[in-house]
C-alpha positions as CSV (number, residue, x, y, z in Angstrom):
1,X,0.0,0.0,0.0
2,X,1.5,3.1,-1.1
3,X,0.3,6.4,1.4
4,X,1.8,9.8,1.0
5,X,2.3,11.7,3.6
6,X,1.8,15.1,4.0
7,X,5.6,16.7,5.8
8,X,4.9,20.3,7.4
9,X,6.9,22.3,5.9
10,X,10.1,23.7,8.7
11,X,9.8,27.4,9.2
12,X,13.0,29.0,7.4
13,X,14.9,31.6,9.6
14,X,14.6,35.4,9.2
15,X,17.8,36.4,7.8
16,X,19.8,38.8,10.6
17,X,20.8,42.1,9.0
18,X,19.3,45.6,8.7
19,X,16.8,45.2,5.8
20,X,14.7,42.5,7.8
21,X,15.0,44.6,10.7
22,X,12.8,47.6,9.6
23,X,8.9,47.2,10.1
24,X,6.8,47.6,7.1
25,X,3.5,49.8,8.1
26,X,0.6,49.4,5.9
27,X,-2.3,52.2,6.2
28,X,-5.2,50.7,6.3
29,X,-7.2,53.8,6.8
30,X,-8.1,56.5,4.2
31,X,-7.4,60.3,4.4
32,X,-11.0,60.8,5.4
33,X,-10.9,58.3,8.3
34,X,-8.2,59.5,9.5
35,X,-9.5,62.9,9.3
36,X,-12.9,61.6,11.4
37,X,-10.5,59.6,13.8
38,X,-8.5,62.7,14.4
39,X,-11.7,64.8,14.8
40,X,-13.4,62.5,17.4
41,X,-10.2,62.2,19.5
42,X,-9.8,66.1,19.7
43,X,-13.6,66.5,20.1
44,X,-13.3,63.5,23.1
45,X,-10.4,65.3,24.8
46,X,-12.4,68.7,25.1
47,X,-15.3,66.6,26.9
48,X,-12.5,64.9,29.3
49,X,-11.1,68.8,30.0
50,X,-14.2,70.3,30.4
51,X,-15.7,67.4,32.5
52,X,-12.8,67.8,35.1
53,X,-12.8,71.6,35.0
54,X,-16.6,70.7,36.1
55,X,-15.7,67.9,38.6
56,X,-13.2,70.0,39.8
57,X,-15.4,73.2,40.6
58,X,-18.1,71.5,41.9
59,X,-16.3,70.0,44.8
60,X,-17.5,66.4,44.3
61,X,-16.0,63.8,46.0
62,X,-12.6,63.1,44.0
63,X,-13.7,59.4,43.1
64,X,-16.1,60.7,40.8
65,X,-12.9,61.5,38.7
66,X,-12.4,58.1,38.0
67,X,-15.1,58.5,35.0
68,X,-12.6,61.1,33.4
69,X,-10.6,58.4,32.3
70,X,-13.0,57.4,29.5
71,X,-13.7,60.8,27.5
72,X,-9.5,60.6,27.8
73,X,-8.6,57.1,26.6
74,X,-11.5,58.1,23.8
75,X,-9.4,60.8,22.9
76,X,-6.3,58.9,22.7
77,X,-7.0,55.9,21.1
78,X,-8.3,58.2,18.5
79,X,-5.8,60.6,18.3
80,X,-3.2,57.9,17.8
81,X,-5.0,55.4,15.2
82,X,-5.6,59.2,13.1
83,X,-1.3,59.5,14.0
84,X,-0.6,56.0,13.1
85,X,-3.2,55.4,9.9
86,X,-4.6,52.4,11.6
């Protein structure tokens, strides 16, 4: 009985010098999303400063500043996708 078996292939090694050293960065985001991205991260950070310019004026108790750190991540994540083109 003849069977042919399937061998897995070995993984070759990356060569070791400069060239294979730099990343390649593909955008995968067009001018207009990153424009939106950019747009939404600015627009998130002016809630997170005017929210804590509120928190802070009010005088409520200082856990309530916890919730600042969503308007802020908001504003970074899209900041940096609209920085990075991803």
């Amino acid at each position: 009985m003849n069977t042919m078996r399937a061998s897995p292939s070995s993984p070759t090694p990356a060569p070791q010098n400069d060239a294979a050293a730099q990343v390649v960065c593909f955008t995968n985001i067009g001018p207009r999303e990153q424009r939106r991205r950019l747009v939404l991260g600015v627009a998130a950070y002016a809630v997170g400063f005017a929210l804590a310019a509120l928190l802070l004026g009010s005088g409520v108790a200082p856990l309530w500043r916890v919730l600042l750190f969503l308007p802020f991540a908001a504003g970074g994540i899209g900041y940096f996708q609209a920085r990075d083109k991803t």
